[in-house]
N, C-alpha and C positions, 0 to 999 in steps of 0.2 A: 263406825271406825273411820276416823279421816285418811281419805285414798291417798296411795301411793303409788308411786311408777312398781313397784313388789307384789303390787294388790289388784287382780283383776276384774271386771264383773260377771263373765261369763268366756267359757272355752273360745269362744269367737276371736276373743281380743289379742288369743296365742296364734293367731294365721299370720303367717310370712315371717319375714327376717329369721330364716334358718340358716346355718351356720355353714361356713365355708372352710372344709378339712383338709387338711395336705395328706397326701398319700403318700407316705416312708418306704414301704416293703414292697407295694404289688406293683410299682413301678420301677423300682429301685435300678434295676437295667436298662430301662428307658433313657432316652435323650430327652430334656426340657423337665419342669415342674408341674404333677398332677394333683390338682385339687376336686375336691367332691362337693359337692352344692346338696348336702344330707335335708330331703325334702320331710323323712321322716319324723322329724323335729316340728313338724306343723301338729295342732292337737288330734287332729286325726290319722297322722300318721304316713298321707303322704301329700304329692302337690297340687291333688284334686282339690284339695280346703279353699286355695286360690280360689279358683275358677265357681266352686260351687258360690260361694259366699258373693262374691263379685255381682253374677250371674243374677243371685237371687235379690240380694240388697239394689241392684238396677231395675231388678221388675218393680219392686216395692217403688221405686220410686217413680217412676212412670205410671203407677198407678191398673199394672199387669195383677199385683197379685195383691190379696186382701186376705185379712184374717179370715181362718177357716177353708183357704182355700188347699188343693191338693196338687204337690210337687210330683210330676212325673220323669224319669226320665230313662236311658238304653245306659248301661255300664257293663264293664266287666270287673267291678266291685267296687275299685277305688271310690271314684266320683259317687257313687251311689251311698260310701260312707259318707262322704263328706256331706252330701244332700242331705242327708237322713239326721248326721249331727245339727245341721245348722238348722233346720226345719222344727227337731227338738226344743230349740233352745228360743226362734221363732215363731212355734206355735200352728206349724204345717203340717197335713199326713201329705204321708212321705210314699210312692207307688213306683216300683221300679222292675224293668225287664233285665237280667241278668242272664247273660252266655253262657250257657251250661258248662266253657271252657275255664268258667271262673270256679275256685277254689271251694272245695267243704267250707275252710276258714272263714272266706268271703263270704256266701253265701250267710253261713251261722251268725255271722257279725250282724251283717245288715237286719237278720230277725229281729236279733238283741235289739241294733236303733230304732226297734219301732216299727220299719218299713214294711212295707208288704210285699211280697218278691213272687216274681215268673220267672221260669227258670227256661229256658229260649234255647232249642238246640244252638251249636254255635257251626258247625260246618253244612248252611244251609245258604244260600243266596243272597241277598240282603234284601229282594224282593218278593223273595216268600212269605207267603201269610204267618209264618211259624218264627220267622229270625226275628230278634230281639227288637231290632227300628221299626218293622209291621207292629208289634205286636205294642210299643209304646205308643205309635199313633192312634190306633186302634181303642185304648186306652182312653186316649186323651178323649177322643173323639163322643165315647161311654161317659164318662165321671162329667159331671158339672163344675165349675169352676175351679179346672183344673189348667196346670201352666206345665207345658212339655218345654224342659228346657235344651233339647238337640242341641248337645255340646259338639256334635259333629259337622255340624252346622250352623256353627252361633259365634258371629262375629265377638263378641263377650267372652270368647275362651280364649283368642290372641289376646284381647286387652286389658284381660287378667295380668299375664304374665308380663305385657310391656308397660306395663306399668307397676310390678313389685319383685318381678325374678331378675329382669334384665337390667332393672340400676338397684337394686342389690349386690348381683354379680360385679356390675361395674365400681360401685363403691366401694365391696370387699377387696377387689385386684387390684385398688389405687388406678383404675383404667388399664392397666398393664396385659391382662386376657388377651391371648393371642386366638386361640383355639375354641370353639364352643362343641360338647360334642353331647347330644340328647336321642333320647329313644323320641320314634315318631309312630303316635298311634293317631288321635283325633288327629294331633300336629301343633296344636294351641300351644304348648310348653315351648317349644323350640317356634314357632314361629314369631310369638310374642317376645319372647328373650330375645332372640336374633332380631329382631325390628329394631327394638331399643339400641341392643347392643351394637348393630351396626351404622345407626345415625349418629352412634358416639364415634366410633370409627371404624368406616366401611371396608380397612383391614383386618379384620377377628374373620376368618374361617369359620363357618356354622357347618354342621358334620350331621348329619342327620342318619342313623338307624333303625334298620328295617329287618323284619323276619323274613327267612327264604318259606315262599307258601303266599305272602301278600305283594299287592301291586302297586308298591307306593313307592320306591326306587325306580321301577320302568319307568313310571308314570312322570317321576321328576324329570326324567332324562330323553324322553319322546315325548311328553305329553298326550300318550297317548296308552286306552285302558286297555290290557292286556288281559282276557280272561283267564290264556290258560297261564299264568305265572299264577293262579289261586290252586293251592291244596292243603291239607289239616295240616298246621304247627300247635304247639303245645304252651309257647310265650304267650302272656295273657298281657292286654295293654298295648302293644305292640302290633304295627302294621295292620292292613285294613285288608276288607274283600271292595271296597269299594273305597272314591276319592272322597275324602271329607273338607269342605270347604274352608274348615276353621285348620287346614294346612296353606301357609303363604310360602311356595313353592318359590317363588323369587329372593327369597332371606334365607333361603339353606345353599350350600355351596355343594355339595355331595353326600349320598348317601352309601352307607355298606351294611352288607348284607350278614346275620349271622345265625349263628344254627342254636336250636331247641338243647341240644346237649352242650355246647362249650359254655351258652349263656348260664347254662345251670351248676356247671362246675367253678365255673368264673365268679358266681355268685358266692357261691361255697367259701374260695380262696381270699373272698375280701373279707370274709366274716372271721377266717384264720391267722389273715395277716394283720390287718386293720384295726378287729375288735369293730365294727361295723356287721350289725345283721340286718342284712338289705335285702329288697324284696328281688322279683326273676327279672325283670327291665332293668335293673342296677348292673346284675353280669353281665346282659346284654349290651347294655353301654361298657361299662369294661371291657367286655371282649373286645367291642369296635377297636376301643385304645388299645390292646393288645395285638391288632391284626394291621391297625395302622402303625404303630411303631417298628413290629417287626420290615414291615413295607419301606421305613426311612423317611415318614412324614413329618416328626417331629425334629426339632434342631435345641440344644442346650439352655438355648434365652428364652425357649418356648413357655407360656405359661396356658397351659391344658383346663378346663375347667370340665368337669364330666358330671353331669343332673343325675343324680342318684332319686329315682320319684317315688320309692315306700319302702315300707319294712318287712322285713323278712317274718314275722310274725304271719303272713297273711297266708303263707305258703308253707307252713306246715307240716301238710296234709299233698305236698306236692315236692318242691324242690328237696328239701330239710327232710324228706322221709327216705330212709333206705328202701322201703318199701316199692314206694312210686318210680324211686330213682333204678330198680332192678327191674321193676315191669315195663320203663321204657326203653330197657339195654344202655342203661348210661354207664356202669358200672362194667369195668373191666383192671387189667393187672396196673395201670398206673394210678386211676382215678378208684379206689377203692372206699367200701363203704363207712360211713361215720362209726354204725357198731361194732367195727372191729375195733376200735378203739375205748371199748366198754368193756370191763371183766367184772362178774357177779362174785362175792364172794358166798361161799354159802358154810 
């Protein structure tokens, strides 16, 4: 069949240029225009495809990875889809350590692609023999001709993004982006946007979000590691026990802090309002916009862009369940259950 732009050769060729959505409703009382940068529109579903793809197409070419060889890497699901996809379709086994903080969904997915998964407690140290980045290296260290890709430390996870997120963004706002505002887990997403985005012009605001429980807000703002700002949160993606390199602390402007329950209700309200089902770091970025607004940071000319980085699909088994949502006390008389809004007939 003679190709066409309709026509493509493989899921790879659907990475980037996601769509940029204006938010009607969950803003609607705000000051300035909010847009959503919907990551889940990548064929895996969120903005880990960048990065994996990038990551691995550079070792191939440096002559790092060779057919037959074995992709390792530390996630808390995302990235470890996206590896597992692209490995698929290149001809890689796929080895990956997974945070026990990550989702049934998650976890189930990645079997499906193929991968082989350890499941790492997640509120353990980052230098214990047990936490997920020991136990990749470890890995690596075992398996022959294997390539540990440390997205936590891989210059390759900014360069991803400043080179497909950050002048997409700028090309869909006609340059106009006032505001950047991104969940910060590795940091790669926001730091490589913000690079781009701010050598187009060094006035856009980069906002950076952080879970209360990790030390990546102190950290921006002292530089300096804070042990006890670490205790268990629930957002998965989000905020570190430790500083990962692939965050360029110089390209973010401030971070804010937000909590395990509003990001998860906040999540909820954009899937009600919007017709968007987004995954737990999407509320979370939301809320920020919600906590900043209410604050008086935005102004009417303002043009908001907020990184929305997966699908709600992947949380199931977590955000999206009554279940989960009443065993973590999120549920009370304002924020009431999804099943109340079910009747059985019989």
């Amino acid at each position: 069949m003679k190709h066409n732009n309709q026509v493509f050769d493989n899921v790879l060729d659907l990475v980037g240029n996601t769509p940029l959505i204006r938010l009607n409703k969950i803003a609607s009382k705000f000051k300035g225009n909010f847009f959503a940068k919907v990551e889940s529109f990548n064929p895996g579903h969120s903005s880990k495809d960048r990065i994996a793809l990038h990551i691995i197409e550079e070792a191939e070419r440096k002559g790092i990875l060779n057919p037959g060889d074995t992709i390792i890497e530390t996630t808390s699901g995302n990235t470890g889809f996206s590896i597992a996809m692209v490995s698929i379709i290149k001809g890689y086994d796929c080895v990956l350590a997974v945070s026990s903080k990550s989702s049934a969904d998650k976890i189930d997915m990645l079997k499906t692609m193929g991968a082989k998964v350890y499941v790492c407690p997640a509120h353990v140290s980052a230098d214990d023999s047990r936490s997920y980045y020991q136990v990749a290296k470890r890995l690596h260290e075992e398996i022959n001709g294997s390539v540990y890709i440390n997205q936590y430390f891989n210059e390759l996870n900014i360069d991803a993004h400043y080179q497909s997120t950050g002048p997409e963004i700028w090309n869909q706002t006609e340059g106009e982006i006032t505001h950047l505002v991104a969940c910060s887990g590795t940091g790669g997403t926001i730091s490589g946007t913000a690079k781009y985005l701010k050598e187009q012009n060094p006035n856009i605001k980069v906002i950076g979000v952080d879970a209360f429980g990790s030390v990546i807000k102190k950290y921006h703002e002292t530089r300096e590691f804070d042990e006890k700002e670490i205790y268990p949160y629930r957002i998965e993606g989000l905020g570190k026990n430790l500083i990962p390199t692939a965050t360029d602390f110089d390209t973010i402007d401030e971070f804010v802090k937000v909590t395990d329950e509003e990001s998860a209700h906040t999540a909820r309200l954009i899937a009600k309002t919007e017709g968007l089902f987004v995954g737990y770091t999407s509320g979370a970025a939301m809320q920020a916009v919600n906590q900043l607004a209410e604050q008086g940071e935005f102004k009417e000319t303002d043009n908001v862009v907020i990184i929305f980085p997966d699908h709600g699909s992947r949380y199931m088994s977590k955000i999206y369940s009554d279940k989960w949502m009443n065993e973590q006390g999120f549920f009370d008389s304002i924020n009431k259950a999804a099943s109340e809004t079910i009747q059985y007939i019989k």
